[in-house]
TORTI-740402 format. One line per field, with one value per residue (C-alpha): residue number from 1; x, y, z; residue in three letters. Coordinates in pm, 1 decimal. Layout:
# TORTI-740402
nr: c(NUM|...)
u: c(X|...)
v: c(Y|...)
w: c(Z|...)
rest: c(ALA|...)
***
This chain:
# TORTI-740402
nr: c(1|2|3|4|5|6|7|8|9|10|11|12|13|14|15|16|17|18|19|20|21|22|23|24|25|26|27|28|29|30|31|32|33|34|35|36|37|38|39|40|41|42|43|44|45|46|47|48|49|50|51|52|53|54|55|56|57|58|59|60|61|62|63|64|65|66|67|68|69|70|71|72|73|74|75|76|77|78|79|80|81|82|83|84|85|86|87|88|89|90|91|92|93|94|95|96|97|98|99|100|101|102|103|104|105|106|107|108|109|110|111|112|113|114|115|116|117|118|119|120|121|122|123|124|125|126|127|128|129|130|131|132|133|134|135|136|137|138|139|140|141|142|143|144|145|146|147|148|149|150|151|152|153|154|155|156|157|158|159|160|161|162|163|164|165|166|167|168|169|170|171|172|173|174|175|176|177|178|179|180|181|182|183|184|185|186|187|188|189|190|191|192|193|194|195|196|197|198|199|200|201|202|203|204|205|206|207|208|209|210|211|212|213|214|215|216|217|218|219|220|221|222|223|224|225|226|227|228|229|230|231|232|233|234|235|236|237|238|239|240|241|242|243|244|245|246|247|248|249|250|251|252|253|254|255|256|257|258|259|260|261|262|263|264|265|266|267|268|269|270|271|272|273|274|275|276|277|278|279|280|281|282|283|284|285|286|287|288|289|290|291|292|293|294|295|296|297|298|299|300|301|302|303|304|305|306|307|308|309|310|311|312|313|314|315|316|317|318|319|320|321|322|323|324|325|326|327|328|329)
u: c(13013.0|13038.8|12773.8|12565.9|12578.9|12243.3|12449.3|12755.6|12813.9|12746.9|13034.5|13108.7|12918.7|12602.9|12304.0|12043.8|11859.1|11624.2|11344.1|10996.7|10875.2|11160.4|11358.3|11655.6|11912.6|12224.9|12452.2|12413.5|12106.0|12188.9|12208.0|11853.5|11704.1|11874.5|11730.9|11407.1|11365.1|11317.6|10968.8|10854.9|10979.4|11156.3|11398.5|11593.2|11923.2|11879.9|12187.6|12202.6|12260.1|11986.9|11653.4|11748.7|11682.0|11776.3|11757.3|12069.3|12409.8|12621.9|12356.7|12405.8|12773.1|12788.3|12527.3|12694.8|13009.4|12749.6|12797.2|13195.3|13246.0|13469.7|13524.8|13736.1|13686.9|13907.7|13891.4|14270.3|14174.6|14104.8|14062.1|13688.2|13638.1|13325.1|13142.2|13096.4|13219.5|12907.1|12941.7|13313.9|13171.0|12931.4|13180.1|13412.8|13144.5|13212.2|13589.4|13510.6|13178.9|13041.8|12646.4|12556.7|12205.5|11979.9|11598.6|11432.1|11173.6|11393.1|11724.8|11861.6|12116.2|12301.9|12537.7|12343.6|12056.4|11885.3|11891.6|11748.3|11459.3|11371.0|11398.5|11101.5|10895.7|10832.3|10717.3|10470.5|10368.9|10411.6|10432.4|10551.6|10650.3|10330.4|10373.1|10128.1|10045.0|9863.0|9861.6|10085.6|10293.9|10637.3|10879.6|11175.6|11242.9|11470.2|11176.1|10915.5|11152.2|11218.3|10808.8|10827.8|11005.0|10668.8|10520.0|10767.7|10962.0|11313.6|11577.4|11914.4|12099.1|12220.9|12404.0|12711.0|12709.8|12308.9|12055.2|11907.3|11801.3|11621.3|11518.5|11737.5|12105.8|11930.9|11780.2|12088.3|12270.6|12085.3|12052.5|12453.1|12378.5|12195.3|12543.9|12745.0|12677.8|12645.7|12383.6|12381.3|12002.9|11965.6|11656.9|11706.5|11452.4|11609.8|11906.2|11759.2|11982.6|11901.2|12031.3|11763.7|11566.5|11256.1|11338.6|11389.3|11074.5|10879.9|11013.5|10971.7|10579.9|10643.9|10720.6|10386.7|10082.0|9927.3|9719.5|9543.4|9419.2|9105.6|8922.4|8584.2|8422.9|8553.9|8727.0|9090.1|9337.8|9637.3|9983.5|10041.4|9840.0|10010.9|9905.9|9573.2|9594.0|9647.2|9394.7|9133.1|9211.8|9100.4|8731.0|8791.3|8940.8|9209.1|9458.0|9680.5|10055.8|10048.0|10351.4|10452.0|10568.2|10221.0|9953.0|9878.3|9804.3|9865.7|9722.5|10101.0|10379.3|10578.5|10335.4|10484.5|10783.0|10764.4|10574.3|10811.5|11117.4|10867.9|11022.7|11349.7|11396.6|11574.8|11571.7|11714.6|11626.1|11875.7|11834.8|12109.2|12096.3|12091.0|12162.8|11757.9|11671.6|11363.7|11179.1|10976.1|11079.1|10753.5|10851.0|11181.6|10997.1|10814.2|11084.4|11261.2|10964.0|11184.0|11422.0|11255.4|11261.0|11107.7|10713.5|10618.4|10262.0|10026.6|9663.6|9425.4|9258.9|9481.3|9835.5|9881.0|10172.5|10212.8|10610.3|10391.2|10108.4|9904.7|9982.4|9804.8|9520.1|9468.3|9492.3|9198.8|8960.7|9000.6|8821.5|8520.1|8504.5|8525.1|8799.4|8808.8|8963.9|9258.8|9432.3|9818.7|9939.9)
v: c(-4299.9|-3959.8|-3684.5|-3579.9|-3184.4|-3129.3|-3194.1|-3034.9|-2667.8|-2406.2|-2173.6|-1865.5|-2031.8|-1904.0|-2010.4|-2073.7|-2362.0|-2229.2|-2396.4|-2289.7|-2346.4|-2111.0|-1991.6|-2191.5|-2160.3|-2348.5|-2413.0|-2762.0|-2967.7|-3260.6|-3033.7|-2860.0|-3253.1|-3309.1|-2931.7|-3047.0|-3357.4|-3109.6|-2998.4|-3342.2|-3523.9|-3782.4|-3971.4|-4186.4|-4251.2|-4498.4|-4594.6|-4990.2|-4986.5|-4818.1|-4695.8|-4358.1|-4192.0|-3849.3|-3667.4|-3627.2|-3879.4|-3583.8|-3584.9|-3971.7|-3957.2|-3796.3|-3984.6|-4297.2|-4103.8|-4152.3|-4548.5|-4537.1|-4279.1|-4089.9|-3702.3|-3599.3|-3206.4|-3088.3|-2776.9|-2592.4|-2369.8|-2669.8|-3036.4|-3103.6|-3274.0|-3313.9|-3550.5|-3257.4|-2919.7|-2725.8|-2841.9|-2765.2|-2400.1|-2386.6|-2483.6|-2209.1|-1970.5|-2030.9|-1888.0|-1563.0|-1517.1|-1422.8|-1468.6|-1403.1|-1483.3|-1233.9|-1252.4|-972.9|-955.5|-936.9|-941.5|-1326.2|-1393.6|-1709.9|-1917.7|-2141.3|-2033.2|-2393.8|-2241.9|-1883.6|-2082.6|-2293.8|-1959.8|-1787.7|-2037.7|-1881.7|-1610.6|-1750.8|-2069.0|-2267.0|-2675.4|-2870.9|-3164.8|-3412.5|-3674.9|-3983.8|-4186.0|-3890.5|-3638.6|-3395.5|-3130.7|-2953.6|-2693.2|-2919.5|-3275.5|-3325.1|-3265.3|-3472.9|-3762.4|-3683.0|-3718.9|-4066.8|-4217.6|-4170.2|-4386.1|-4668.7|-4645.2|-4642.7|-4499.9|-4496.0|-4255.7|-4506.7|-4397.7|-4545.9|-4554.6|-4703.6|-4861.6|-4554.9|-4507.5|-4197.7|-4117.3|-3744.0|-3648.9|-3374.6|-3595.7|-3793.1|-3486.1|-3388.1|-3767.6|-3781.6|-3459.9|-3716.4|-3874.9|-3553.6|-3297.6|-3034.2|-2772.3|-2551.0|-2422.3|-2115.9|-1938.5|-1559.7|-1510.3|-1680.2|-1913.2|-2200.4|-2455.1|-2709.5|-3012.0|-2974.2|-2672.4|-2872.7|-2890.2|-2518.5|-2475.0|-2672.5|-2442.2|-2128.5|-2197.8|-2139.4|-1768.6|-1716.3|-1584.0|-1543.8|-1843.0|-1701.3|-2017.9|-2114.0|-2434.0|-2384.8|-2692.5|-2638.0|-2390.9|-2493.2|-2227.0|-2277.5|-2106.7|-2243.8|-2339.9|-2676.8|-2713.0|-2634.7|-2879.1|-3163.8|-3105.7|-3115.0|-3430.3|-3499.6|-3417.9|-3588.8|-3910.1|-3871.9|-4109.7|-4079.9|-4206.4|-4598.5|-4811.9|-5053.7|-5273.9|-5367.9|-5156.9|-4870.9|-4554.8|-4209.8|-3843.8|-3730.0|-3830.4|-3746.5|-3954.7|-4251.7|-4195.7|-4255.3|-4570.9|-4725.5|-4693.8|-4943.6|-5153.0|-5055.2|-5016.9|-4642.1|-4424.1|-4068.8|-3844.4|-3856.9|-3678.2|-3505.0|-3556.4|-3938.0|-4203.6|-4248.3|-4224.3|-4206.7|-4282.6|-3899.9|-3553.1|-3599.8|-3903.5|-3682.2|-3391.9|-3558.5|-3756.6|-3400.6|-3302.2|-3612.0|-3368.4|-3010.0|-2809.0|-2487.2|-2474.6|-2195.4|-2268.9|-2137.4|-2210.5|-1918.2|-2104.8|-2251.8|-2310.7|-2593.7|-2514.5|-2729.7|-2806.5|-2767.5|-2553.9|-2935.3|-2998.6|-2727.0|-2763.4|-3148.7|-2961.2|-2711.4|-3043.3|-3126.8|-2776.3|-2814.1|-3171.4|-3098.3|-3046.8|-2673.0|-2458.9|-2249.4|-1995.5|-1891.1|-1549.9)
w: c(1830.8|1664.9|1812.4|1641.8|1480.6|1677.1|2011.0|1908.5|2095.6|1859.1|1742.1|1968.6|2265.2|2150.6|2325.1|2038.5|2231.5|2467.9|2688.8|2610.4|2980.6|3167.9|2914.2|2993.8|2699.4|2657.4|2317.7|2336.7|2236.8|2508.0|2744.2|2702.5|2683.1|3018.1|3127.2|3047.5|3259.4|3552.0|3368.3|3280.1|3625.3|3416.2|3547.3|3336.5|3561.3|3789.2|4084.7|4036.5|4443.4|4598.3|4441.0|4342.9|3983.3|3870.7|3595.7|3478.8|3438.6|3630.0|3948.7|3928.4|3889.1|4273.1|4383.7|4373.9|4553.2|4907.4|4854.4|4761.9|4995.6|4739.0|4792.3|4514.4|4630.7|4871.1|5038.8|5010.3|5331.8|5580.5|5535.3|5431.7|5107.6|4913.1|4684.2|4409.5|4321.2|4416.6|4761.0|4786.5|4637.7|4931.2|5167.4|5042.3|5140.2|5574.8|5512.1|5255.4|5467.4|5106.7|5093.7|4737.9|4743.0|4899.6|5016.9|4833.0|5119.3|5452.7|5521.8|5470.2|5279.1|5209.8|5068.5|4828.5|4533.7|4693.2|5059.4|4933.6|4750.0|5036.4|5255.7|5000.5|5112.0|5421.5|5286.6|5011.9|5230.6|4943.9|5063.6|4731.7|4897.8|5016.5|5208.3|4981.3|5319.9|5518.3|5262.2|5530.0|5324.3|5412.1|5204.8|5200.4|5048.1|5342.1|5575.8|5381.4|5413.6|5809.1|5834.8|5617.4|5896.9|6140.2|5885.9|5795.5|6160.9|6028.1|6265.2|6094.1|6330.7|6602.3|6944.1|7025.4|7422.1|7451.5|7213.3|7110.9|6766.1|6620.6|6248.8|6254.5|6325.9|6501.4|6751.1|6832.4|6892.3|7142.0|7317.7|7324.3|7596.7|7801.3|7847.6|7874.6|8137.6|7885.6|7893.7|7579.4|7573.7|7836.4|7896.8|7869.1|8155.1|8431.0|8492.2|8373.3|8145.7|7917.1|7696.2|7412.1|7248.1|7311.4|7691.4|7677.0|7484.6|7718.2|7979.6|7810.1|7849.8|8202.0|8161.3|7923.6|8106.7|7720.4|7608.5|7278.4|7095.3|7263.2|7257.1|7108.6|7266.6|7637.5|7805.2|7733.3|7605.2|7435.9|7440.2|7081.4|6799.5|6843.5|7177.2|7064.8|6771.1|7029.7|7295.6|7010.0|6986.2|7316.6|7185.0|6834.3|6994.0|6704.7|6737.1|6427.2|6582.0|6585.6|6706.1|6448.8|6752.4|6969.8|6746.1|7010.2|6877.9|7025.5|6993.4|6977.1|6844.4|7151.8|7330.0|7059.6|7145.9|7525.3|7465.6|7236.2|7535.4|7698.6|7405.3|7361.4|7739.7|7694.0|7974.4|7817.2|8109.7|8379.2|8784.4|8774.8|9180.1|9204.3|8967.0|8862.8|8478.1|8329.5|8033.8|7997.9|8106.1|8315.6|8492.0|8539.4|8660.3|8933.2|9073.8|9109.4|9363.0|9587.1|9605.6|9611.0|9947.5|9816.3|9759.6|9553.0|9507.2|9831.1|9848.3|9942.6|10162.9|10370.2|10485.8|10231.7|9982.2|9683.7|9526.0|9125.8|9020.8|8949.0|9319.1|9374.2|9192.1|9344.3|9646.2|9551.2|9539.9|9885.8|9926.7|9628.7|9612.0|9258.5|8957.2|8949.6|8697.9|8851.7|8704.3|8879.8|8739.2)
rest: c(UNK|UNK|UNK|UNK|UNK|UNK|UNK|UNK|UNK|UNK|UNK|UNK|UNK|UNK|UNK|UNK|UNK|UNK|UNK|UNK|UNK|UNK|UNK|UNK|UNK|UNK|UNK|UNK|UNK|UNK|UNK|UNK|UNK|UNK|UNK|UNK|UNK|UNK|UNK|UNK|UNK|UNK|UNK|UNK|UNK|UNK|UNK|UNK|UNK|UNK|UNK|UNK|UNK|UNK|UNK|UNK|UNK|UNK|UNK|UNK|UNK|UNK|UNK|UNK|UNK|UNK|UNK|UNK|UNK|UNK|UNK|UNK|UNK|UNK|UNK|UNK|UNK|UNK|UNK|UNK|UNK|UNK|UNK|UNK|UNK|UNK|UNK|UNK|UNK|UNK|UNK|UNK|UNK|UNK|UNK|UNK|UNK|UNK|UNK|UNK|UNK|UNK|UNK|UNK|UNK|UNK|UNK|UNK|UNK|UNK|UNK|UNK|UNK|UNK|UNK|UNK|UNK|UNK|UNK|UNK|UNK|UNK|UNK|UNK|UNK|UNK|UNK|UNK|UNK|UNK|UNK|UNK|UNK|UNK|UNK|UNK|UNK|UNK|UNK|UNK|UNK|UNK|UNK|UNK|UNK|UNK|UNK|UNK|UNK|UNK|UNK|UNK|UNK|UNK|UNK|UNK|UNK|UNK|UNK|UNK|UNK|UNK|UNK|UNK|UNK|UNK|UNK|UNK|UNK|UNK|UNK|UNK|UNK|UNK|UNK|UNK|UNK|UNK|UNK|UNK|UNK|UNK|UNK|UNK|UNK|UNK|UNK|UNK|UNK|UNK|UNK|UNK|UNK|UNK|UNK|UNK|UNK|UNK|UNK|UNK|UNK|UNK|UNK|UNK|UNK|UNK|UNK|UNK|UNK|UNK|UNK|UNK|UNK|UNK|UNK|UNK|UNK|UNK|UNK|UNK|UNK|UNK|UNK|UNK|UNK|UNK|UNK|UNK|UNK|UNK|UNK|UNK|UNK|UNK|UNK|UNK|UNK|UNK|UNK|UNK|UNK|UNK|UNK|UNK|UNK|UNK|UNK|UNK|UNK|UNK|UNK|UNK|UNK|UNK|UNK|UNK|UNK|UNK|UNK|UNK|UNK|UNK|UNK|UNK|UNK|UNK|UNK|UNK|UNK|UNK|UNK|UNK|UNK|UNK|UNK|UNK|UNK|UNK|UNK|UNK|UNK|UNK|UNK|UNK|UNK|UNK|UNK|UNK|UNK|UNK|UNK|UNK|UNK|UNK|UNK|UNK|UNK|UNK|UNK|UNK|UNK|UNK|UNK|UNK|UNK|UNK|UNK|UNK|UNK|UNK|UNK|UNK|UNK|UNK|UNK|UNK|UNK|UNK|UNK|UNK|UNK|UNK|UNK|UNK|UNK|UNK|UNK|UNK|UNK)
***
């Protein structure tokens, strides 16, 4: 079938179509239509192995590459190959170190017009992705779909030495250090080592004296508006993290997480003394006390020492009777 003069490129490559939303112009009819399914949200291609539609036949075309695996673009500098020619483009980027696309607000810069728009968004706090279960919101697709997994409990990133399953590649990174000895999170304040940024964010809390999110029904203070987003919870008796296995439902989703190892049997945290695992870092933590010497936490009151600042405060009731509220500086 002939096209038709309407979708025929105009002589001279002149642009004489133009979108009346963005301004978009192009010298090809077909290719404004296809221009303009990103204003309307249509669309029309559909992959007839999975369930997902595009908007245009070209998207589609690498699409489908993720299911045949094919990677026609290969990198002449090293060996990678890609499933289309903007992400051989990108990729060409890591060996010129060029990083065309600069933040007109700070000083990023980056390889990829997609990265510098994401990037703006942490400057206008603009959240165009919502999540239609519990209405949450993120910046990125990729992240919206991360949070869908909380809701439907899919885990496709397997390990290959234990059962463990997790719903990012980010997560399973960091579980294949549970089987490795290596350490690659160091805290710049003393010599500790860890296998996870969330390990060495837990134990950056340590060095904080600062707590400036208070509680305005008690007299908790948080170091972190997260923390102080969770404690609330123990006033609201929110418990919005159910498991999809038994039906109990937690205040956190790291509490989730620990309870469903009661089901999979996983035990991630390893002594690094003794052959012991454990299902929590805080199962971990106390079984470390079996094998602490030092006790750096004295009571003013007594000779008692305690191995952990909440040994210490235990301690504090034998003196009160009472819970009492003590602050270590």
């Amino acid at each position: 079938m002939e096209p038709s003069p309407s979708d025929m490129p105009h002589l001279g490559g002149e642009k004489s179509y133009v979108c009346d939303v963005c301004g978009y112009a192009s010298s090809r009819l077909d290719h404004l239509k296809s221009h303009m399914h990103i204003h309307t949200g249509e669309k029309p291609f559909a992959c007839d192995i999975c369930e997902y539609r595009c908007s245009t036949s070209s998207h589609l075309k690498t699409h489908v590459r993720t299911h045949t695996a094919e990677k026609p673009y290969a990198c002449d500098t090293c060996e990678h190959r890609y499933t289309s020619f903007h992400n051989l483009k990108q990729h060409m980027s890591t060996h010129t170190g060029e990083k065309p696309f600069a933040c007109e607000r700070c000083e990023y810069k980056c390889t990829a017009s997609g990265d510098l728009k994401k990037h703006m968004r942490t400057h206008t706090g603009e959240k165009p992705y919502m999540c239609d279960i519990c209405e949450h919101r993120y910046t990125t697709l990729g992240s919206l779909k991360v949070h869908k997994r909380t809701h439907t409990g899919e885990r496709p990133y397997a390990c290959d030495i234990c059962e463990y399953r997790c719903s990012t590649s980010s997560h399973l990174k960091e579980h294949m250090r549970t089987h490795t000895e290596e350490r690659l999170y160091a805290c710049d304040i003393c010599e500790c080592r860890y296998k996870s940024s969330s390990e060495l964010t837990r134990h950056m809390r340590s060095h904080m004296v600062e707590r400036p999110f208070p509680c305005d029904k008690c007299e908790y203070k948080g170091k972190t508006f997260s923390d102080l987003k969770k404690h609330m919870r123990t006033h609201t008796g929110e418990k919005p993290y159910m498991c999809d296995i038994c039906g109990h439902r937690y205040a956190t989703l790291g509490s989730l997480k620990v309870h469903m190892r009661t089901h999979t049997g996983e035990r991630p945290y390893a002594c690094d003394i003794c052959e012991c695992r454990y299902k929590s870092s805080s199962e971990l933590t106390r079984h470390m006390r079996s094998h602490m010497v030092a006790r750096p936490f004295p009571c003013d009151k007594c000779e008692y020492k305690g191995k952990t600042f909440s040994d210490l405060k235990k301690h504090m009731r034998t003196h009160t009777g009472k819970a009492v509220l003590v602050r270590y500086m």
